[in-house]
C-alpha positions in Angstrom: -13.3 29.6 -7.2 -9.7 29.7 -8.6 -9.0 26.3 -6.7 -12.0 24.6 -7.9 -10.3 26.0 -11.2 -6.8 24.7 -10.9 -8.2 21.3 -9.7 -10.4 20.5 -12.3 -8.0 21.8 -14.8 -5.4 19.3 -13.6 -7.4 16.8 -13.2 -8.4 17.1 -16.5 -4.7 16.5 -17.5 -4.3 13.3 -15.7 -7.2 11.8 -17.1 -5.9 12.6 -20.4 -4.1 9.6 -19.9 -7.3 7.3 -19.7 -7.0 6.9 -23.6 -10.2 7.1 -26.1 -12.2 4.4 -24.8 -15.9 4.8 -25.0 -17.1 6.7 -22.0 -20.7 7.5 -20.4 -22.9 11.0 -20.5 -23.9 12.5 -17.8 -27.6 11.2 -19.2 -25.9 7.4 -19.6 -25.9 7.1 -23.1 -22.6 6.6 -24.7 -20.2 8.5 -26.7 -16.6 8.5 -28.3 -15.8 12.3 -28.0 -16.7 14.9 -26.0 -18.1 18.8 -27.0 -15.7 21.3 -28.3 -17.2 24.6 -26.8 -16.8 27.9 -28.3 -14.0 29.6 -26.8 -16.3 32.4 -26.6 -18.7 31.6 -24.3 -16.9 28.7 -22.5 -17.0 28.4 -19.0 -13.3 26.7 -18.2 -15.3 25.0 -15.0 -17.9 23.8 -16.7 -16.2 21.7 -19.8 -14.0 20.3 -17.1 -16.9 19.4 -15.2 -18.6 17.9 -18.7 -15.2 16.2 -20.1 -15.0 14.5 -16.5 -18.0 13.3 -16.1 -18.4 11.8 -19.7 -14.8 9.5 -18.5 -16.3 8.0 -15.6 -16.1 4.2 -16.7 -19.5 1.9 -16.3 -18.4 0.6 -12.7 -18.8 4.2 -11.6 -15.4 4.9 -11.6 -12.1 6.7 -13.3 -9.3 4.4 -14.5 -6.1 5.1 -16.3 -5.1 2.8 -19.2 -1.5 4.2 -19.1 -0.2 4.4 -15.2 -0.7 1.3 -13.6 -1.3 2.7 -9.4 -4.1 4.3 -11.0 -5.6 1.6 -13.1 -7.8 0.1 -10.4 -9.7 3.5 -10.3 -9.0 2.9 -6.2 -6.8 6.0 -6.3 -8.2 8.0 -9.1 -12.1 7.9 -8.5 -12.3 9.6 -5.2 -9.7 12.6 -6.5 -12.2 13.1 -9.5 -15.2 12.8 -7.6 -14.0 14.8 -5.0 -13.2 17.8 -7.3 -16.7 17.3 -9.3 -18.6 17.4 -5.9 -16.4 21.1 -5.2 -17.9 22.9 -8.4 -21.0 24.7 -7.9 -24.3 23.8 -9.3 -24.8 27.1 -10.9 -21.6 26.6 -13.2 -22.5 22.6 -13.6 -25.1 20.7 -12.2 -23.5 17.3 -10.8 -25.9 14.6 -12.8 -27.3 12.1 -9.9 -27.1 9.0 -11.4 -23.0 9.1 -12.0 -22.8 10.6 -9.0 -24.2 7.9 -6.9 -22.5 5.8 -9.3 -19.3 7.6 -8.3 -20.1 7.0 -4.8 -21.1 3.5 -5.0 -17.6 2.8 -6.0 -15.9 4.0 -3.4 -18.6 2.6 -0.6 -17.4 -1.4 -2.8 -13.8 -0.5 -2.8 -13.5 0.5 0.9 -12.2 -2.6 3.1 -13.1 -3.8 6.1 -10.5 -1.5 7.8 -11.9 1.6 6.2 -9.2 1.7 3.8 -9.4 2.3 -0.3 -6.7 1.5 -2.3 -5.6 -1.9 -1.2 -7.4 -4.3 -3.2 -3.7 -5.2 -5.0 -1.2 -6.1 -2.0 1.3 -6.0 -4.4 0.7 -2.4 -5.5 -1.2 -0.2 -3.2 -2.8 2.7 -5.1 -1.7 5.9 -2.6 -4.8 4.3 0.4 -4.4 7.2 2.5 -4.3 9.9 -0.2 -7.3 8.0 -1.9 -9.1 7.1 1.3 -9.4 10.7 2.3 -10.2 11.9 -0.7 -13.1 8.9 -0.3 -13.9 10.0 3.1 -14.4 13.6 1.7 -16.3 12.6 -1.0 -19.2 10.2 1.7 -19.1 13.0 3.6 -20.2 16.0 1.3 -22.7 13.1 0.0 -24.9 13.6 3.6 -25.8 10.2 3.4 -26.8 9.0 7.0 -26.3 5.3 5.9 -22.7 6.2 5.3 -22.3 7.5 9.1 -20.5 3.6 10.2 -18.3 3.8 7.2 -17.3 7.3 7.4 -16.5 6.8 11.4 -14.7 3.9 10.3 -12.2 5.4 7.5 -12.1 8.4 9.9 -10.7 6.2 12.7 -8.1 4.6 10.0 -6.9 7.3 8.9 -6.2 9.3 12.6 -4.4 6.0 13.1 -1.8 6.3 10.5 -0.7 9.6 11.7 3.2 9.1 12.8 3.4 8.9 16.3 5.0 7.5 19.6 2.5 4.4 19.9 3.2 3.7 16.7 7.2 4.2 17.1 7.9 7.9 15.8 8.1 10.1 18.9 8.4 13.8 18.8 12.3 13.9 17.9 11.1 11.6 14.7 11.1 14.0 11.4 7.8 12.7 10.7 6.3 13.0 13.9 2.7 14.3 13.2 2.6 13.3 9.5 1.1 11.1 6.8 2.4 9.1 4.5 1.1 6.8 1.5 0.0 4.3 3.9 -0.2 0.1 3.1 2.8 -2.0 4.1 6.3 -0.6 5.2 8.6 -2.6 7.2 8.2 -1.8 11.0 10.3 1.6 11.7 10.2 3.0 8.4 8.1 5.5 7.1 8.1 4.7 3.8 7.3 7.9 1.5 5.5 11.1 3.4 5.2 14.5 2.7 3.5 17.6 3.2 0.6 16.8 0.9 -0.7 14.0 2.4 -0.5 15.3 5.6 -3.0 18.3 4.4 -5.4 15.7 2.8 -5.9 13.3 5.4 -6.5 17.0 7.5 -8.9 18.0 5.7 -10.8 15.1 5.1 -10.4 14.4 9.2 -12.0 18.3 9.5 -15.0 17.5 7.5 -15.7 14.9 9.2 -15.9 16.6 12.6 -12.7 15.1 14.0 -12.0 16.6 17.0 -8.9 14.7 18.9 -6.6 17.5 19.8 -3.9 15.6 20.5 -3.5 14.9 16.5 -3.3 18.2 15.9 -1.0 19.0 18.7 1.5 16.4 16.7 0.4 18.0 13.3 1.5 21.4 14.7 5.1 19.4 15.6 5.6 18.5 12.3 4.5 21.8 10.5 6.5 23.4 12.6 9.2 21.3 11.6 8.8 21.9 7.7 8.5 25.7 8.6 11.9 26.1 9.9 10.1 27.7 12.7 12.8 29.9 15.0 12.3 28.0 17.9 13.0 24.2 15.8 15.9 22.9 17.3 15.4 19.1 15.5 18.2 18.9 12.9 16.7 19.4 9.4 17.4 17.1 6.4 20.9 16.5 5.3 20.0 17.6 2.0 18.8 21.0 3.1 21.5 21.8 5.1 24.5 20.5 4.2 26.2 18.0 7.0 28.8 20.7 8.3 26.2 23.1 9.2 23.6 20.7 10.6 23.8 22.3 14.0 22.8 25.8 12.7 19.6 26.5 12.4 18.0 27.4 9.3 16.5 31.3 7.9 12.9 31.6 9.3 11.0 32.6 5.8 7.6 31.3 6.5 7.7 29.1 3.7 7.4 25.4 3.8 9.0 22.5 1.8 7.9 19.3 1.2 9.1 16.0 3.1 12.0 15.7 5.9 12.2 12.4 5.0 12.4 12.1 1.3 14.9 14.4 0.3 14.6 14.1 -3.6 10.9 15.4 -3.5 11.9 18.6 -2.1 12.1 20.7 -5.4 12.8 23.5 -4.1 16.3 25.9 -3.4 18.4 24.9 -0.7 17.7 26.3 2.6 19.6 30.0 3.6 21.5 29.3 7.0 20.9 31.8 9.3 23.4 33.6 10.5 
């Protein structure tokens, strides 16, 4: 419950950058501002659920008007959606219509690789955080017309796991991982992290997935980000400084973010052992 929460919450936050254009009711008619509950008898769920909903956007989907990656709704849609579809129906009853709407979007956005998020070559809009957020989203639907799509976006994104046929074998920091996906010249990674790693996981789960030599890799990589004992690959520069690279690092059973992009690891510096 506290997840569905904290993700509608924050969601709610994003969107507050999608300015104060007329949106749609749940019921379709339009209106310029949404409810102010009484703070006595709110339900924080439920108005985020409400204030959502009334900015989905006539095509069925949620744009921003102030970041441009997520101004093609490509990227932004299937998070929304995908945290509306996660809160019961006894705090607030997902309306039909928007939510086939919703779903409709994503089903005319996904290419002919499986892959949402790439309408713009020039900016991708995160495809492989947005196409499993999609992919989660079909899903949960239980449409059986959706069963071709859904086995294709699941294929697409199993392929774009980092990986010895595709040049990243085991000693590779990002062996096992996802990244933003789209175009990056051959050899690099381009940005990749912890967090897409878990979506593209999860949306791979719900879906059945069931290659266990993906998760094998996905263990290699975790295992990595753990500073597991028994990790003898050389950890970031930036979390170890380069005269100590050969020691290994305090087992803590914590995590950080990305071996490979060193500024999005907020974090403190890592505690050599020894």
């Amino acid at each position: 419950m506290w997840k569905q929460i904290g993700l509608a919450l924050w969601l709610g936050t994003v969107m507050a950058g999608c300015g104060p254009a007329t949106h749609v009711e749940a019921n379709g008619a339009a209106n310029q501002t949404a409810d102010i509950a009484d703070p006595k008898t709110a339900n924080p769920l439920a108005d985020a659920a409400k204030w959502l909903w009334n900015r989905q956007a006539a095509d069925g989907g949620w744009h921003s008007e102030h970041y441009a990656f997520l101004r093609s709704g490509e990227a932004m849609t299937p998070m929304v959606l995908a945290a509306l579809l996660e809160v019961p129906d006894t705090l607030y009853h997902p309306p039909p219509g928007p939510v086939e709407k919703g779903l409709d979007f994503i089903r005319e956005h996904v290419n002919a690789t499986g892959v949402i998020g790439l309408s713009d070559p020039e900016m991708p809009a995160y495809p492989n955080y947005a196409s499993a957020y999609a992919l989660s989203c079909l899903v949960r639907a239980g449409d059986s017309a959706d069963t071709p799509l859904i086995e294709k976006m699941a294929s697409y994104l199993a392929s774009e796991q980092f990986r010895t046929a595709n040049g990243f074998p085991p000693e590779h920091l990002a062996h096992g991982g996802w990244g933003f996906g789209g175009f990056r010249p051959e050899g690099s990674t381009g940005h990749m992290d912890i967090a897409h790693t878990r979506r593209v996981l999860d949306a791979l789960r719900l879906t059945g997935h069931a290659d266990e030599h993906l998760f094998r890799r996905v263990e290699i990589f975790l295992r990595l980000l753990q500073r597991r004992p028994d990790e003898r690959r050389p950890q970031p520069a930036k979390q170890i400084p380069a005269e100590l690279i050969d020691k290994p690092a305090a087992y803590d059973g914590g995590f950080y973010f990305s071996p490979i992009v060193h500024d999005a690891n907020k974090g403190r510096e890592v505690t050599l052992a020894g």
